[in-house]
Every structure is written in C-alpha cells, then in structure tokens.
mmCIF file of the N, C-alpha and C atoms, coordinates in Angstrom:
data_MODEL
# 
_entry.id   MODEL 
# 
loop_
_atom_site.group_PDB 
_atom_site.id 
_atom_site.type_symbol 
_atom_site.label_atom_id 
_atom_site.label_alt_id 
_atom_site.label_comp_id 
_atom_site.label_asym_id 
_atom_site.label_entity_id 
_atom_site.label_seq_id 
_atom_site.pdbx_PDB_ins_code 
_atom_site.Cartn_x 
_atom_site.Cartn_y 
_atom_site.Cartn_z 
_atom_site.occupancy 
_atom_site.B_iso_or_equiv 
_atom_site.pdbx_formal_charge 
_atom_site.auth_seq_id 
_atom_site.auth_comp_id 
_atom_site.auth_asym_id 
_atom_site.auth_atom_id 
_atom_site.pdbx_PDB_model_num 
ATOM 1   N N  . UNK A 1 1  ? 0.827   -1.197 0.000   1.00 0.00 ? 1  UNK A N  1 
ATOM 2   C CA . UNK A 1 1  ? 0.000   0.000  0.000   1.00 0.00 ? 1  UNK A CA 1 
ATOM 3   C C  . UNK A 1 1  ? 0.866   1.254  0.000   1.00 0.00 ? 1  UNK A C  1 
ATOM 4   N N  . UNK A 1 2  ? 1.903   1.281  0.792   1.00 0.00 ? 2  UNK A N  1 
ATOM 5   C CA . UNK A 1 2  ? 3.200   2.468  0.657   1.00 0.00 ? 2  UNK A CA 1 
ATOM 6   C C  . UNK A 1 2  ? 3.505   2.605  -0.530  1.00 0.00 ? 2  UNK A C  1 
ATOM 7   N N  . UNK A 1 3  ? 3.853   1.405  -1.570  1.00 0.00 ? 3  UNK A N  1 
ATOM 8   C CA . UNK A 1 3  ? 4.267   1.926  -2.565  1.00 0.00 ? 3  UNK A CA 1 
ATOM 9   C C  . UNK A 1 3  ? 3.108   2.648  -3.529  1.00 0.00 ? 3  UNK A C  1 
ATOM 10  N N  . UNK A 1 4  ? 2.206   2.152  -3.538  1.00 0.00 ? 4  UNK A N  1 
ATOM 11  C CA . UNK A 1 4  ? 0.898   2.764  -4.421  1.00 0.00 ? 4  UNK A CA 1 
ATOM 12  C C  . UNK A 1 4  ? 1.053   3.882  -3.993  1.00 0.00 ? 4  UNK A C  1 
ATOM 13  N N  . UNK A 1 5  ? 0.598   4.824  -2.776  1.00 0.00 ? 5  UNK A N  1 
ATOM 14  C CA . UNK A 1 5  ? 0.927   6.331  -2.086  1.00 0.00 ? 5  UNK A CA 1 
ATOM 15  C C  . UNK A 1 5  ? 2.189   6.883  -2.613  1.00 0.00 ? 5  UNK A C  1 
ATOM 16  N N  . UNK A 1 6  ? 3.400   6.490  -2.587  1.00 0.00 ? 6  UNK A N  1 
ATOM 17  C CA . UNK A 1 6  ? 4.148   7.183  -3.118  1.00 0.00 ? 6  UNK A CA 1 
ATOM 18  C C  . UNK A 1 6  ? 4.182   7.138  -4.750  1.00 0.00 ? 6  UNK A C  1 
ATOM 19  N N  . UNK A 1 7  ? 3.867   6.111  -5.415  1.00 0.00 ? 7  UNK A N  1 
ATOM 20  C CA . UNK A 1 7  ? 3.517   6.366  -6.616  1.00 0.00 ? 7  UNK A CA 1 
ATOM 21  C C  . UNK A 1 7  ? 2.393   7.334  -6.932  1.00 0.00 ? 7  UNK A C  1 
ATOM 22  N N  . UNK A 1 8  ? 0.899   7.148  -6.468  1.00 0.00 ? 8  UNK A N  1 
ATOM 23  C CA . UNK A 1 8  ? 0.207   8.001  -6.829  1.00 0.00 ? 8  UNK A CA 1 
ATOM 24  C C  . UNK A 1 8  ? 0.834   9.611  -6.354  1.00 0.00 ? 8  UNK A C  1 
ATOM 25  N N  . UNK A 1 9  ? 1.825   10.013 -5.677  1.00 0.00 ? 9  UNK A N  1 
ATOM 26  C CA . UNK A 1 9  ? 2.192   11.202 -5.126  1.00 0.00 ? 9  UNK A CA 1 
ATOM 27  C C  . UNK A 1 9  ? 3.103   11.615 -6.159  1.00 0.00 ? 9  UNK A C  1 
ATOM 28  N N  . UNK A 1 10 ? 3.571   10.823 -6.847  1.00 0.00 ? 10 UNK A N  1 
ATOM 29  C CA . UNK A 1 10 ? 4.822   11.360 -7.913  1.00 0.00 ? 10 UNK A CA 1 
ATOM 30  C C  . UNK A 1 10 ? 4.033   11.265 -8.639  1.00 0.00 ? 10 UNK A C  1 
ATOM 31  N N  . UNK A 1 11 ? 3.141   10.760 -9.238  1.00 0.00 ? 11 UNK A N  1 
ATOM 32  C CA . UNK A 1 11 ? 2.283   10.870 -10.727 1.00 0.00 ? 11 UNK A CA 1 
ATOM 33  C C  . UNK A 1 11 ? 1.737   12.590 -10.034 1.00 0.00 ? 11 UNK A C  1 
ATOM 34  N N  . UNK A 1 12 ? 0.903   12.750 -9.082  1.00 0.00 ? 12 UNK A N  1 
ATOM 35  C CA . UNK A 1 12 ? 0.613   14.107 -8.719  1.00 0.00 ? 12 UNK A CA 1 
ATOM 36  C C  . UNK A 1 12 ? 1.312   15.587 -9.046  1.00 0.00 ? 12 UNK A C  1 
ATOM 37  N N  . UNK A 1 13 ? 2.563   14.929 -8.516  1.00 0.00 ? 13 UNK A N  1 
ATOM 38  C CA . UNK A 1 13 ? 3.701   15.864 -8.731  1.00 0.00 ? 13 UNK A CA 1 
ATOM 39  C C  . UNK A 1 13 ? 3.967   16.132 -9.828  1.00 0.00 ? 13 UNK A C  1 
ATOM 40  N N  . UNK A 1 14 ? 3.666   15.314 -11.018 1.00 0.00 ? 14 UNK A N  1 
ATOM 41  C CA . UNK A 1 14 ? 4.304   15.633 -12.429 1.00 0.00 ? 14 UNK A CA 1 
ATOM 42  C C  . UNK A 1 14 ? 3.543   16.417 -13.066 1.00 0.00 ? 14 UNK A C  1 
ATOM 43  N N  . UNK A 1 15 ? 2.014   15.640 -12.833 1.00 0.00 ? 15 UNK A N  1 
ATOM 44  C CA . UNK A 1 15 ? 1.196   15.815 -13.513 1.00 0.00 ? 15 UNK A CA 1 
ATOM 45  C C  . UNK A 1 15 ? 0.759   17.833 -12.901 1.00 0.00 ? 15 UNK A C  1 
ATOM 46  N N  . UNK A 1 16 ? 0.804   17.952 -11.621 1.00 0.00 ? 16 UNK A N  1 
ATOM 47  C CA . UNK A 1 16 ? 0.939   19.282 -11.646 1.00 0.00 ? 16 UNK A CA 1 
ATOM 48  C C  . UNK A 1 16 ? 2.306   20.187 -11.962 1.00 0.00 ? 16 UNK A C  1 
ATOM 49  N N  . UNK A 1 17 ? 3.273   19.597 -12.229 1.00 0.00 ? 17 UNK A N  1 
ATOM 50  C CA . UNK A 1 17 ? 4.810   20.573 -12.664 1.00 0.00 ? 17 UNK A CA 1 
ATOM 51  C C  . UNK A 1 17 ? 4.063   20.508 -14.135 1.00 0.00 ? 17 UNK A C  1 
ATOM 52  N N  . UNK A 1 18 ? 3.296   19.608 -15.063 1.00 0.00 ? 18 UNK A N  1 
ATOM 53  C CA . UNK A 1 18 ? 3.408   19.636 -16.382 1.00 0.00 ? 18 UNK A CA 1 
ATOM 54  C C  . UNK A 1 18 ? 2.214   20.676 -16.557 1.00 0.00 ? 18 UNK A C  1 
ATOM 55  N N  . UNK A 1 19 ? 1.527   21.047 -15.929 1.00 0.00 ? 19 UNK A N  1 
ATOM 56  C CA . UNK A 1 19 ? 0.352   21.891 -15.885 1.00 0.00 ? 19 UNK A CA 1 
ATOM 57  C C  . UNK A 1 19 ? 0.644   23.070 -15.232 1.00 0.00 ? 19 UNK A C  1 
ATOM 58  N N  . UNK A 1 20 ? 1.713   23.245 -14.580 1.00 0.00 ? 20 UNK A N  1 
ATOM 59  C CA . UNK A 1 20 ? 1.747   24.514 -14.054 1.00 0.00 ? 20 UNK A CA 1 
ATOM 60  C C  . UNK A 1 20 ? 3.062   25.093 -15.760 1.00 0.00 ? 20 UNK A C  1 
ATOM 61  N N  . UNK A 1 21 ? 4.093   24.096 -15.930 1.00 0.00 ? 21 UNK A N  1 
ATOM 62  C CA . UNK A 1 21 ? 4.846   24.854 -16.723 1.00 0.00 ? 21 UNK A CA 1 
ATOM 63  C C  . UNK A 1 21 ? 4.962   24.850 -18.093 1.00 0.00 ? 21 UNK A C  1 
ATOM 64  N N  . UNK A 1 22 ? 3.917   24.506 -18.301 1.00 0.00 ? 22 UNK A N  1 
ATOM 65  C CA . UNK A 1 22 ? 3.832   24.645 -19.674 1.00 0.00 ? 22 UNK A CA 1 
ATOM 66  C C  . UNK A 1 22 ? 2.263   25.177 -20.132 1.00 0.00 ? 22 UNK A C  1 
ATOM 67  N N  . UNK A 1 23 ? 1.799   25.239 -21.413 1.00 0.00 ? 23 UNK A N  1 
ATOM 68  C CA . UNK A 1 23 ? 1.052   25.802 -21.974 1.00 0.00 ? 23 UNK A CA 1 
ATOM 69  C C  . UNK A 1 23 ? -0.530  25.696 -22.326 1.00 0.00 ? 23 UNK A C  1 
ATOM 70  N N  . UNK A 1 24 ? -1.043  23.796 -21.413 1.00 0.00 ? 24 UNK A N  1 
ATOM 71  C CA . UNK A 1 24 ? -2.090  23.560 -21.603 1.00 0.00 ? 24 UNK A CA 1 
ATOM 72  C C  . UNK A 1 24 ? -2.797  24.295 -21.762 1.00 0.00 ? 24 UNK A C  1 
ATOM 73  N N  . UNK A 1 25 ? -3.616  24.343 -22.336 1.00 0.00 ? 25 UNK A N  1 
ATOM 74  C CA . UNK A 1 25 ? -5.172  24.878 -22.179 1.00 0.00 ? 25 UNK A CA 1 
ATOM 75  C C  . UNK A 1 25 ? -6.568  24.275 -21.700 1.00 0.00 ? 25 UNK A C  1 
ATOM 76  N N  . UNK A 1 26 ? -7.122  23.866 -21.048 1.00 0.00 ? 26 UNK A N  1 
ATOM 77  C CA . UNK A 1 26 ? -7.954  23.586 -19.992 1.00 0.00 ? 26 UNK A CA 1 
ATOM 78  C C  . UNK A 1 26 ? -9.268  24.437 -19.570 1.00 0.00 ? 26 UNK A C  1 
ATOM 79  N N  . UNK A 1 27 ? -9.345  25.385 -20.807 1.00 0.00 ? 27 UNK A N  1 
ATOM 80  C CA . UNK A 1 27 ? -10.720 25.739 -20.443 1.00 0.00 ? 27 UNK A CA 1 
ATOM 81  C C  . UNK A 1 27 ? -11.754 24.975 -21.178 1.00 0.00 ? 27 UNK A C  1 
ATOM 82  N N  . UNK A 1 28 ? -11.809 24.166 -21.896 1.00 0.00 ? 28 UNK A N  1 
ATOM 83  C CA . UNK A 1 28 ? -12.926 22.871 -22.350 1.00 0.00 ? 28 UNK A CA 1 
ATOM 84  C C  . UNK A 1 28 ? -13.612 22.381 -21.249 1.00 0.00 ? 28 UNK A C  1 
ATOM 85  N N  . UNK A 1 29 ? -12.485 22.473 -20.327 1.00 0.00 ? 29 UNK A N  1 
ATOM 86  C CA . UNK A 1 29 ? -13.109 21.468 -19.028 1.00 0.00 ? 29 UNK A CA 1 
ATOM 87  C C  . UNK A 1 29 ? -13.810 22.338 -18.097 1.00 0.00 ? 29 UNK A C  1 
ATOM 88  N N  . UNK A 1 30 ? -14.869 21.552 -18.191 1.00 0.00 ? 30 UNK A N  1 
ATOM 89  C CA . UNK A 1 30 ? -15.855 22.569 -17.303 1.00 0.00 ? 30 UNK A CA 1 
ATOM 90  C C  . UNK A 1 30 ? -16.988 23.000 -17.889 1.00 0.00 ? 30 UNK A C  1 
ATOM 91  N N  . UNK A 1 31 ? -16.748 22.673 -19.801 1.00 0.00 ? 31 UNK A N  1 
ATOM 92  C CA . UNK A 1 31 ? -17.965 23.434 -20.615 1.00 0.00 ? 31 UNK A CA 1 
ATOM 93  C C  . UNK A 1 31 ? -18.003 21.710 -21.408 1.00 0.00 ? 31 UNK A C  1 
ATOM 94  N N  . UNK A 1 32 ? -18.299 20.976 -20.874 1.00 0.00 ? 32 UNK A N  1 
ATOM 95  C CA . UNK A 1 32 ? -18.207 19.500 -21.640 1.00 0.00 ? 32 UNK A CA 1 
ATOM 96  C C  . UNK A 1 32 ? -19.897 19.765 -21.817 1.00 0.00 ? 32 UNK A C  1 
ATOM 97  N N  . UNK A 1 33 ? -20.253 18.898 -22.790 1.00 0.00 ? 33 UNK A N  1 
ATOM 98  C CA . UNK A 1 33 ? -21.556 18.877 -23.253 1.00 0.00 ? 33 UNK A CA 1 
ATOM 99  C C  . UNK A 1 33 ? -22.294 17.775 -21.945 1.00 0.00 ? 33 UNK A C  1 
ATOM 100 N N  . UNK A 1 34 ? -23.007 17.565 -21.165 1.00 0.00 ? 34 UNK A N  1 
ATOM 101 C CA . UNK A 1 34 ? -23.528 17.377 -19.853 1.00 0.00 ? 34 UNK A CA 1 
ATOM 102 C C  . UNK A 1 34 ? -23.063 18.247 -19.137 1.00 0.00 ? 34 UNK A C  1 
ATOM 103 N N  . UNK A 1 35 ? -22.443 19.034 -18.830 1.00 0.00 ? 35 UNK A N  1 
ATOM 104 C CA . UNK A 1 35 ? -22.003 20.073 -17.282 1.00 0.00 ? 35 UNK A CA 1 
ATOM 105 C C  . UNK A 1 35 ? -23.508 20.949 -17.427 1.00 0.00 ? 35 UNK A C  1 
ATOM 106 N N  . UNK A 1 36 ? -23.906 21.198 -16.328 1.00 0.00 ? 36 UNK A N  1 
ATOM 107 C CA . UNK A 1 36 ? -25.483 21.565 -16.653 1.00 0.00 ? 36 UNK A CA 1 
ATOM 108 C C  . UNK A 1 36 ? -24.711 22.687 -15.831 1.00 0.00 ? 36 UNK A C  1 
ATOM 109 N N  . UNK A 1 37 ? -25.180 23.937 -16.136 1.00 0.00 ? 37 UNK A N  1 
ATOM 110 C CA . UNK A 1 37 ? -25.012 25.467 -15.956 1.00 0.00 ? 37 UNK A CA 1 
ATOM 111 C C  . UNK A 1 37 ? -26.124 26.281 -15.657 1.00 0.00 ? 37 UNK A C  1 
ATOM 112 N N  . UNK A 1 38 ? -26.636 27.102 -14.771 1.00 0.00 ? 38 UNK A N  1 
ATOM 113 C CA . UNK A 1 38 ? -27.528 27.850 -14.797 1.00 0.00 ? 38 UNK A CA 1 
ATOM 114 C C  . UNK A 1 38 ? -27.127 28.976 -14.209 1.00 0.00 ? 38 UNK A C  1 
ATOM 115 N N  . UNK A 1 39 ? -27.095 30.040 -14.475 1.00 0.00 ? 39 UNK A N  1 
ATOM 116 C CA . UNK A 1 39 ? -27.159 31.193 -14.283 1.00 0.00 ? 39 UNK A CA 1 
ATOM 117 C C  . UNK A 1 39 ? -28.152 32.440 -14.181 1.00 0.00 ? 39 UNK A C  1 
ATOM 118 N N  . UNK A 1 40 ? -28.325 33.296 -13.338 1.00 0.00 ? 40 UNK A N  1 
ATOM 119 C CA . UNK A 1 40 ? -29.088 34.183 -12.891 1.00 0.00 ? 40 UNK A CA 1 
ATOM 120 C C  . UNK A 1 40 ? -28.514 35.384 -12.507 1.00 0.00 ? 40 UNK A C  1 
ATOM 121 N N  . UNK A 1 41 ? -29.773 36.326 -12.530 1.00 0.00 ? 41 UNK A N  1 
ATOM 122 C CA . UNK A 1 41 ? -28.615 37.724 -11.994 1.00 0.00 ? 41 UNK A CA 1 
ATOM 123 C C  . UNK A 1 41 ? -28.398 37.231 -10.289 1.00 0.00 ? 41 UNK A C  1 
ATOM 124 N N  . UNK A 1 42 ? -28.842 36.958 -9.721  1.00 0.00 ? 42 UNK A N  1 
ATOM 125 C CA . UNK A 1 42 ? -28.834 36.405 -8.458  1.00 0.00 ? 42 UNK A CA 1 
ATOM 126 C C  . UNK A 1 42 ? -28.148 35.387 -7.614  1.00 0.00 ? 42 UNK A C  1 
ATOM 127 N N  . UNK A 1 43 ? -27.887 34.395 -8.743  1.00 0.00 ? 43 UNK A N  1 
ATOM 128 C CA . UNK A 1 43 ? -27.078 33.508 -8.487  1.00 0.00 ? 43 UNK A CA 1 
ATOM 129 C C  . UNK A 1 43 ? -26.737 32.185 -9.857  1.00 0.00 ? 43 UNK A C  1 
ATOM 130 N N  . UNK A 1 44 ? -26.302 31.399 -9.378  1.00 0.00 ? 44 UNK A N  1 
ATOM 131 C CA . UNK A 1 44 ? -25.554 30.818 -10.247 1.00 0.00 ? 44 UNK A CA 1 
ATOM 132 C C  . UNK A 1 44 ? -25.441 29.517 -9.511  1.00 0.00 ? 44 UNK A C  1 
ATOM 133 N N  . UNK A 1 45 ? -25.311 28.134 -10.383 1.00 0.00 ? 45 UNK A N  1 
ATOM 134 C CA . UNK A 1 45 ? -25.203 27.212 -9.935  1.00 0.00 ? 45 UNK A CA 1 
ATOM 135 C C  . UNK A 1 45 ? -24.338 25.909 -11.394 1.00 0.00 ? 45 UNK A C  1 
ATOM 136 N N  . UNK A 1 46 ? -23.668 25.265 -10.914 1.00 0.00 ? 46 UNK A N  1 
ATOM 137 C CA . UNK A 1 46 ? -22.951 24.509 -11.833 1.00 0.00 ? 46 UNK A CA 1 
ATOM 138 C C  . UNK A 1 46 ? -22.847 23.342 -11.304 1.00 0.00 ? 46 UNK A C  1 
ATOM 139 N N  . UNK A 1 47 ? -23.368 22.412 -12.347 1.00 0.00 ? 47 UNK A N  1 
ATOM 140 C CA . UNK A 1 47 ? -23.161 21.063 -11.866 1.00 0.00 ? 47 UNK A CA 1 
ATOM 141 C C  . UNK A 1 47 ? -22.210 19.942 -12.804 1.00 0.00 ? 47 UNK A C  1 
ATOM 142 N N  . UNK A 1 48 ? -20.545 19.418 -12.506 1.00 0.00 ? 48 UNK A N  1 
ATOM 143 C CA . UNK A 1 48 ? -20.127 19.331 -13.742 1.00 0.00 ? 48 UNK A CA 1 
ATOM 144 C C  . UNK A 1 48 ? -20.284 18.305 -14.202 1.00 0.00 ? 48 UNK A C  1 
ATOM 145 N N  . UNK A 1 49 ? -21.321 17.283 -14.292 1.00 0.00 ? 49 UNK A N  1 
ATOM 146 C CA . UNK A 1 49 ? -21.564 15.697 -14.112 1.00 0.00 ? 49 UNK A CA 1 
ATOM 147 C C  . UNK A 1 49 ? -20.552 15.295 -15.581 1.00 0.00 ? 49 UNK A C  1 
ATOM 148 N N  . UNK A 1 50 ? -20.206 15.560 -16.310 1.00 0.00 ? 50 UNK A N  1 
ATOM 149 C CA . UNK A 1 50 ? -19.628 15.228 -17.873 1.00 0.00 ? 50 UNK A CA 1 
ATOM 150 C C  . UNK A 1 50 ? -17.978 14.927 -17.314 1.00 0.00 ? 50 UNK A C  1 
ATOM 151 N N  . UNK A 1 51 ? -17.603 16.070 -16.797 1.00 0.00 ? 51 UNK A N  1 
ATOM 152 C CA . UNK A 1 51 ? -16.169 16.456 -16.335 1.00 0.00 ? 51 UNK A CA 1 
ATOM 153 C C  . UNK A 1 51 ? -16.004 15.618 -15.438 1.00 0.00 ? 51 UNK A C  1 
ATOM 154 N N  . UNK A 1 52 ? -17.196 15.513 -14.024 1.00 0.00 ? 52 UNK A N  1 
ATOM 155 C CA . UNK A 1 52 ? -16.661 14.429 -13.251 1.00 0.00 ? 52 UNK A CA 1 
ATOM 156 C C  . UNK A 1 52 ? -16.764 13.239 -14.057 1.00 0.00 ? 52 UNK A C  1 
ATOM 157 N N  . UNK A 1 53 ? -17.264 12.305 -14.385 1.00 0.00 ? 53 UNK A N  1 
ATOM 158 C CA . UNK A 1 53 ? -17.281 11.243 -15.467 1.00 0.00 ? 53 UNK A CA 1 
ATOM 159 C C  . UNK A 1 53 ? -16.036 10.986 -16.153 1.00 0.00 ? 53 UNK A C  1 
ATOM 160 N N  . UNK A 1 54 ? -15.677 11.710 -16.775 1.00 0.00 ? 54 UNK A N  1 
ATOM 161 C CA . UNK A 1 54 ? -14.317 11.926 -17.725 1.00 0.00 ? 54 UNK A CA 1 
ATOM 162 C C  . UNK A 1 54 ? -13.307 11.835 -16.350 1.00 0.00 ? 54 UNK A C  1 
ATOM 163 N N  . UNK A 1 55 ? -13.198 12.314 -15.110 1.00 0.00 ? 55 UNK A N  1 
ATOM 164 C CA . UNK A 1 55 ? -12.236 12.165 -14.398 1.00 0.00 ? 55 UNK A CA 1 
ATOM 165 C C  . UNK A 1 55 ? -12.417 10.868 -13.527 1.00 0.00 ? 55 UNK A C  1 
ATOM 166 N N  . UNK A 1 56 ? -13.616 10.238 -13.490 1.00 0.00 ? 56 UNK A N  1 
ATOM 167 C CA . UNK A 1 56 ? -13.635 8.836  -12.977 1.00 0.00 ? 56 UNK A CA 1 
ATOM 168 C C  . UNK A 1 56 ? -13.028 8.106  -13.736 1.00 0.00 ? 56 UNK A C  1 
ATOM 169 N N  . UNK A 1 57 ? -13.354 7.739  -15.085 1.00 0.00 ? 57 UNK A N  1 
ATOM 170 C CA . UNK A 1 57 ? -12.744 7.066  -15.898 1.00 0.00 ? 57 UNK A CA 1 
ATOM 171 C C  . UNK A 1 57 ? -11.295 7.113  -16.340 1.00 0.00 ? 57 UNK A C  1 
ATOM 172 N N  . UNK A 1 58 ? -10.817 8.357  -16.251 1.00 0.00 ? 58 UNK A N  1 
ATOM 173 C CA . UNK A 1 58 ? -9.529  8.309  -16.519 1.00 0.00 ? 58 UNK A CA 1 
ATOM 174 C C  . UNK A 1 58 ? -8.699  7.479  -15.042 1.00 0.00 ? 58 UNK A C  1 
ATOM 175 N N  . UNK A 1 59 ? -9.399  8.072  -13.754 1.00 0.00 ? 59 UNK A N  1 
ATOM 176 C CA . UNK A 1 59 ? -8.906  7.613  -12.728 1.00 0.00 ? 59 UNK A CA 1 
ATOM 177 C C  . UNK A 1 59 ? -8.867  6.099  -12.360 1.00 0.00 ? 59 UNK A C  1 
ATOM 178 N N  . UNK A 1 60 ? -10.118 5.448  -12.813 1.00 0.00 ? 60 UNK A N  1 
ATOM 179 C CA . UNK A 1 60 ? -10.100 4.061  -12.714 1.00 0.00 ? 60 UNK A CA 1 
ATOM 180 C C  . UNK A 1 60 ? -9.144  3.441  -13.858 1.00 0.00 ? 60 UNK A C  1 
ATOM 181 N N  . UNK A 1 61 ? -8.993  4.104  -15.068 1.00 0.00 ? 61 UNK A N  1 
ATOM 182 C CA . UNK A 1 61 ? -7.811  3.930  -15.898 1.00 0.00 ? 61 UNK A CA 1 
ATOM 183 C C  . UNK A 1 61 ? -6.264  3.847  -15.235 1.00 0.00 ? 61 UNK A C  1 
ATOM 184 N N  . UNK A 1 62 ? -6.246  4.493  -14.501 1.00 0.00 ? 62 UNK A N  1 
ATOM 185 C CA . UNK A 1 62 ? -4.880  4.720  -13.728 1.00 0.00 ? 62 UNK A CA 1 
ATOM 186 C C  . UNK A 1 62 ? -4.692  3.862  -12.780 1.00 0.00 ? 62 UNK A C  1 
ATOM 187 N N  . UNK A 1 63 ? -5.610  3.512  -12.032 1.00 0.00 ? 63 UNK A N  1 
ATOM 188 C CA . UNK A 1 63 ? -5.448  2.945  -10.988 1.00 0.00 ? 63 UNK A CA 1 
ATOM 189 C C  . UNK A 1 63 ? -5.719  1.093  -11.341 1.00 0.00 ? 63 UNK A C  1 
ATOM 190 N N  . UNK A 1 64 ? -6.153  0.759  -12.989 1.00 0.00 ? 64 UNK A N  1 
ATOM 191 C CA . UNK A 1 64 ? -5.949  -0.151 -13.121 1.00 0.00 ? 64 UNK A CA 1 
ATOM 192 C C  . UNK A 1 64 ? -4.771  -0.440 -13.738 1.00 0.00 ? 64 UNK A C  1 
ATOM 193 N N  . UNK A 1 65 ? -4.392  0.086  -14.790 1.00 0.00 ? 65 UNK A N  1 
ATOM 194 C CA . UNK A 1 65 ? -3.045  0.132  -14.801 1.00 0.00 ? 65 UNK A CA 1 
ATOM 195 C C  . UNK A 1 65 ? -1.397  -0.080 -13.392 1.00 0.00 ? 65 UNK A C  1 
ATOM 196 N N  . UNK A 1 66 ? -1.584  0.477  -12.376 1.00 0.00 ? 66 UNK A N  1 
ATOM 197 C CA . UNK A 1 66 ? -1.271  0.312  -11.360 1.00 0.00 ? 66 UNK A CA 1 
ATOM 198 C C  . UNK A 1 66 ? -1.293  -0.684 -11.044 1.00 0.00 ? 66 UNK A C  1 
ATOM 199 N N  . UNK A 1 67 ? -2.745  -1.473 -10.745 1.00 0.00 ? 67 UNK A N  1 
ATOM 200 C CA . UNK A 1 67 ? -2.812  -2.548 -10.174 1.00 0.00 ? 67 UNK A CA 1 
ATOM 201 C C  . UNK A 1 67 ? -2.030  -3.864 -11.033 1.00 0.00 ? 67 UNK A C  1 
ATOM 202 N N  . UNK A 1 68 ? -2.446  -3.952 -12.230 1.00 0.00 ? 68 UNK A N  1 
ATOM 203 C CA . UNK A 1 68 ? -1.825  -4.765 -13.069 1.00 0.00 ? 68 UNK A CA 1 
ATOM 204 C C  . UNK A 1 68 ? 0.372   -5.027 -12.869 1.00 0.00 ? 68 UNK A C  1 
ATOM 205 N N  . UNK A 1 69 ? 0.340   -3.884 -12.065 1.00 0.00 ? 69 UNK A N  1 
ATOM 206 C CA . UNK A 1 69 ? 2.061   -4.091 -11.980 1.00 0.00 ? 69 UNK A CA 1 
ATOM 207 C C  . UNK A 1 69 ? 2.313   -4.532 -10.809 1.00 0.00 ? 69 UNK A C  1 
# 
C-alpha cells in the first residue's frame, strides 16, 4: 500500500509541474456537453456531471493500470 501512495504522489507531482509549466489549455473542461449550468442575476449554480465522469474514468484507468504491476 506504501508503494501505491508514493507512486500516486509522484504521478501528482508531475502531472501538476506539467500543468503549471507549460502551456495547456484547460478551459474545455468545465464546458463538456452534460455540465449543466444555470445562471441568474442572483445567483448561479454549476453542476459538472460530464467532467466528473471523464475524471472517474480516466482515474479508474490509472489505478488499473497500477494494479496490473
């Protein structure tokens, strides 16, 4: 289990040095076709069900990969 934690902590680490220093662009995320949006002069509410989805799957992607080693 230690090693999984320190692995998932260095994948963390990269994956934010590669997002902080370089040039992604990342505003798609957040406007995925399901993210339901409503807006008002009053208030505002966002729900990102598409985005979370896309980040389950990638995550269970990762973490099966992992397991397999």
């Amino acid at each position: 289990m230690g090693k999984v934690l320190i692995l998932v902590g260095f994948l963390l680490v990269i994956i934010g040095a590669l997002l902080h220093f370089t040039t992604f662009n990342f505003h798609w995320f957040g406007r995925l076709p399901g993210d339901i949006r409503i807006e008002n002069q009053n208030y505002s509410v966002f729900i990102p069900l598409t985005s979370m989805l896309l980040i389950s799957v990638v995550g269970s992607f990762i973490l099966w990969i992992i397991r397999r080693f």
